[in-house]
N, C-alpha and C positions, 0 to 999 in steps of 0.2 A: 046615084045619090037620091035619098027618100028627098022629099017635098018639105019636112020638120026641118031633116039639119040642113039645108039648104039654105032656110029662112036664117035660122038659128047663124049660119056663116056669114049671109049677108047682110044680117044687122049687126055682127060683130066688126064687120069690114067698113061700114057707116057710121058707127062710133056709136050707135045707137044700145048697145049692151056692152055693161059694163064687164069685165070678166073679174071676180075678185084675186089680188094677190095671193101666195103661197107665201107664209109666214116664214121667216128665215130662222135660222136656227138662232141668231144675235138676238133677233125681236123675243124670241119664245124664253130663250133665257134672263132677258132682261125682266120680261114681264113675270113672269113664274119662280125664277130662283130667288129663293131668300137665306140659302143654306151659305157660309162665310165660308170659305176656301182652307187648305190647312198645309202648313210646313210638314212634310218629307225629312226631318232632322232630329237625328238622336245623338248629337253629339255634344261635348261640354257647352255649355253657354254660361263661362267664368273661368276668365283664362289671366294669370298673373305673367307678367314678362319684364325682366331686368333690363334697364335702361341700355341701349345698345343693341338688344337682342333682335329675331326674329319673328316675324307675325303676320301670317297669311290670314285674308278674311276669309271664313268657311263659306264655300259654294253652298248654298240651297237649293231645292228644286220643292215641289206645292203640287198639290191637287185637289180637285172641283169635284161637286155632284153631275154638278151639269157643264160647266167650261171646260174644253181641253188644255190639257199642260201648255200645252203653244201657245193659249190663247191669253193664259194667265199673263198679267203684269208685275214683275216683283223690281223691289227697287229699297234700298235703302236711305236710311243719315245717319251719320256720327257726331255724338255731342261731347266734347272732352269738358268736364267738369261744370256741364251744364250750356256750354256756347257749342257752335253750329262748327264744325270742322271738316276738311274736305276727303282727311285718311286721318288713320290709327298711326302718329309719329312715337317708332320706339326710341326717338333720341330725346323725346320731353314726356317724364313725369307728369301722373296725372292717370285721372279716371277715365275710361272711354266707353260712352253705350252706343253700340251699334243698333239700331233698330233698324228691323227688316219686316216691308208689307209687301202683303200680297191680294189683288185683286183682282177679282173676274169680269165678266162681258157684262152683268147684273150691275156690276158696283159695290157687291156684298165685300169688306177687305178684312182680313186678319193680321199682326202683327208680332213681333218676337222681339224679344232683345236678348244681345250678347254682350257681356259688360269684360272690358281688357282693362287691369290695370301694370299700368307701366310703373316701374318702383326701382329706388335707388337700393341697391343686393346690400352696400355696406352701411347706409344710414337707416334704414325702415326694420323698426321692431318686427314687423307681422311678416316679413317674409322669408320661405323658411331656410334660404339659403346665406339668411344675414350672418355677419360677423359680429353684430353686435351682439353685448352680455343677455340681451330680450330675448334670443332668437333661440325656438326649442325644436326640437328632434317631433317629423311631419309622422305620427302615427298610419299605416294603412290600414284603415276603419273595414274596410272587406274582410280582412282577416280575422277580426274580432267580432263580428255582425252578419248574423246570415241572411238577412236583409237590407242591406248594404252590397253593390256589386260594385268592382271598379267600374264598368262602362255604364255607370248611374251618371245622369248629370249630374245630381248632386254630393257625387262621392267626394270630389277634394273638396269643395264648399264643409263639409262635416266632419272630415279629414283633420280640416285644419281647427274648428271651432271646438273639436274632440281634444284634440293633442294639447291647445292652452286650457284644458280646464273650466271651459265655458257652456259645452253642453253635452251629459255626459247619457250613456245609454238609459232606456225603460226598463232594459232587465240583462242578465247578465251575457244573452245572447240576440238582444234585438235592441236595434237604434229607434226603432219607429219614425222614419222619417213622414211616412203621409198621418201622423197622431199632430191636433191641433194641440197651439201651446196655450197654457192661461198667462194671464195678468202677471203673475206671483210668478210665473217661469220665466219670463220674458226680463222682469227688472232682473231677477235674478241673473240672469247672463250680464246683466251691465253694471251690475254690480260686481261680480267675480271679475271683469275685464277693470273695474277701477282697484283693483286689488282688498277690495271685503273689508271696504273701511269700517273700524267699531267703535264704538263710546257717540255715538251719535241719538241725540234727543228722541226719547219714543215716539210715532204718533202717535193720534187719536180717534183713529179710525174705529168704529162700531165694530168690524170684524176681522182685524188685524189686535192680536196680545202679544204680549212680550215673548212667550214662549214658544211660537209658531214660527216652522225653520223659515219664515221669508219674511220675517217680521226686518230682519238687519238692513235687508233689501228695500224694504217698503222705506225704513227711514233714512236709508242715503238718500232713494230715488228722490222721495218730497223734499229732504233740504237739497239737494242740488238742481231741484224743479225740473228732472227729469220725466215725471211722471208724477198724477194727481189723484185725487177720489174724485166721488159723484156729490154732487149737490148735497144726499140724503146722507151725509158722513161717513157714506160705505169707501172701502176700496176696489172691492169685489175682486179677492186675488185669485178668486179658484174658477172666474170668467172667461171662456175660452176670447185671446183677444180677436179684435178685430180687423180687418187690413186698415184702415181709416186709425184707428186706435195707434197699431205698429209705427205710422209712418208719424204721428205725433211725438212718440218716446224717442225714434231715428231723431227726429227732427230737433226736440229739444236735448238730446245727447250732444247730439253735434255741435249746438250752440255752446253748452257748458265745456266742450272741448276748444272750442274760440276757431271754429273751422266758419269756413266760408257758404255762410247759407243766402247769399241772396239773390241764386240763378232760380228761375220759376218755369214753368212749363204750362201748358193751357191742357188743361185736366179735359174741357170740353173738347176735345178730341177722340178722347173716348166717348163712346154709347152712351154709359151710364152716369159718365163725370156729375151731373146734373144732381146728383143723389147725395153727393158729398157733404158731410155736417160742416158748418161753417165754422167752426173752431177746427175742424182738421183740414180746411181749405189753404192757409200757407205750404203745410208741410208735407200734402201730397201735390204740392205746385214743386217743393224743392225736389221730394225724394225722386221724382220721377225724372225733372232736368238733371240730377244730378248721376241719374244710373242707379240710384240706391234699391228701388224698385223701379216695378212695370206695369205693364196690364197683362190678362191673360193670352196665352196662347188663342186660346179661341175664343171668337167671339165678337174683339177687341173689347173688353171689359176690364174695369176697376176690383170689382167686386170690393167693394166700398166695405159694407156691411158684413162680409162673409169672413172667415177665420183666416188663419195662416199656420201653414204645416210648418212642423218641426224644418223637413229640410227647407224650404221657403227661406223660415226664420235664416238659418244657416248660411242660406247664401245673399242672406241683405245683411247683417253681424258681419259677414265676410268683405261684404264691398263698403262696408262703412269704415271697416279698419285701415282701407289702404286708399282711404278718400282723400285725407288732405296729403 
């Protein structure tokens, strides 16, 4: 042995040099990964089930840039109509959002939700196996739409919103589920779902005329305070809306329905909750406890600000119908 590493051993054995660690792989991920984790799942997330029935919760499985599947943490909650629940009971009625996160060795997490509604087959209008005089024949929208598949998430969500007359295709062979909606489309659906009330007081909207096909729309929506204009007398119906926007019109729909809006949820749990306008700060406090919306798949974001796809639309109109 040279005279160099000699020394080099004997001061390492004295305490005298320090030798640095080898970063582990926990440490290197922690400090460097900012990349959020992503669900493994392509299957329905809006599952309707008759009181008594059957309901397995879907297995998941996620993967990392940098964490391995093993390493991953996933874990869910169930909130039935907004309260904290320990499973999905198909013997009681009612809304159920499963939310599922997933987080890595970082801490970066993602989250999902699956929304079950349990429904009574002979009393509930909206569901399609009722006996009641409401109950209509469940069109399959695949067949008719060559952008439509059945193994879409959001095929039965469209399925159903197609069949009552509430949101009909962009042309005569395409549904356009990822095309944002406007203002004017949006009342429009909750308007056709209160049955196209007429003889109601025009507004006075600056860009809303009597002759303009969402003008009938515009004037339920305002007298039933389902939806408003802007400060500057607009209504702005041909504004693609907002998600923040969306969960106001949910919100006040619901209430003109005499449903139960006063479960909340703490929005600052997402990322960007912080972003939220504070006139839409109630009703994305309900729609979220209540399952009606979520946050995105990736990211765990709001997107507060950002639009809402036709099928989106579809499948929050879908879980609002079978809320109370």
């Amino acid at each position: 042995m040279n005279t160099k590493l000699r020394n080099i051993l004997t001061r390492i054995l004295c305490g005298l040099l320090i030798v640095p660690s080898i970063p582990t792989f926990s440490t290197y991920a922690t400090a460097y990964d900012s990349v959020a984790p992503w669900f493994n799942y392509n299957g329905a997330k809006d599952f309707t089930v008759v009181k008594g029935g059957n309901f397995s919760l879907p297995a998941l499985s996620a993967d990392d840039d940098i964490t391995s599947s093993t390493d991953l943490k996933i874990y869910y909650t169930i909130l039935k109509n907004g309260e904290l629940v320990s499973k999905v009971d198909t013997n009681v009625v009612g809304t159920y959002a499963i939310t599922y996160y997933v987080e890595d060795l970082a801490g970066n997490m993602a989250a999902m939700t699956i929304t079950v509604r349990v429904v009574e087959s002979s009393d509930n209008p909206y569901y399609e196996n009722s006996s009641s005089t409401h109950a209509v024949e469940i069109v399959n929208v695949a067949s008719l739409f060559n952008d439509v598949a059945e193994d879409d998430w959001y095929h039965g969500d469209i399925s159903q919103v197609y069949s009552r007359g509430l949101m009909m295709g962009v042309t005569d062979d395409e549904w356009q589920p990822y095309q944002s909606a406007t203002r004017a489309q949006v009342t429009t659906i909750l308007y056709r779902l209160e049955g196209s009330v007429t003889n109601l007081p025009a507004t006075s909207f600056d860009d809303v005329s009597e002759s303009d096909w969402f003008a009938p729309a515009v004037a339920w929506a305002v007298h039933a305070n389902v939806s408003h204009g802007f400060d500057d007398g607009t209504f702005r119906p041909n504004d693609n809306v907002t998600r923040e926007q969306l969960a106001v019109i949910m919100y006040n729909y619901a209430i003109y329905k005499g449903y139960d809006v006063s479960g909340t949820s703490n929005i600052y749990d997402y990322s960007d909750g912080w972003t939220v306008s504070e006139w839409a700060k109630p009703a994305m406090e309900w729609v979220l406890s209540a399952g009606i919306m979520g946050g995105k798949v990736v990211g765990d974001l709001l997107d507060l600000k950002g639009t809402a796809t036709r099928a989106e639309i579809a499948a929050i109109v879908n879980r609002l119908l079978n809320y109370n």
